[in-house]
C-alpha positions, 0 to 999 in steps of 0.5 A: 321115467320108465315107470310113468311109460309103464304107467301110461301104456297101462292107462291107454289099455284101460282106457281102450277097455272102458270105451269098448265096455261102453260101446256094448252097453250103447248097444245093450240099451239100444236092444233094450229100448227096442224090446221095450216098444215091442212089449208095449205094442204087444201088450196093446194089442192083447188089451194090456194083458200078456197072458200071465195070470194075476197073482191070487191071495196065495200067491200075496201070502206066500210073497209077504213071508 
């Protein structure tokens, strides 16, 4: 009897644990979609480039190896 209150006690914190674990990656996604509407107006207003330089036919060789 006492090892299943053991038991349960620990399944309540790890329960308690996965719930929080949860709700911050609620919030992560959350930022995320945020940012990801910020680039996407960013990047319409700029003509759909943000500056970074395209990758050249060194840049493509030295990827492939």
């Amino acid at each position: 009897m006492n090892e299943m209150l053991i038991a349960e006690r620990e399944q309540v914190d790890i329960d308690q644990t996965l719930d929080h674990f949860e709700q911050q990656q609620k919030g992560l996604i959350a930022m995320l979609e945020v940012f990801e509407k910020m680039v996407e107006e960013i990047s319409s207003v700029q003509g759909g480039s943000l500056g970074v330089p395209v990758a050249g036919p060194a840049d493509t060789e030295r990827d492939r190896k």
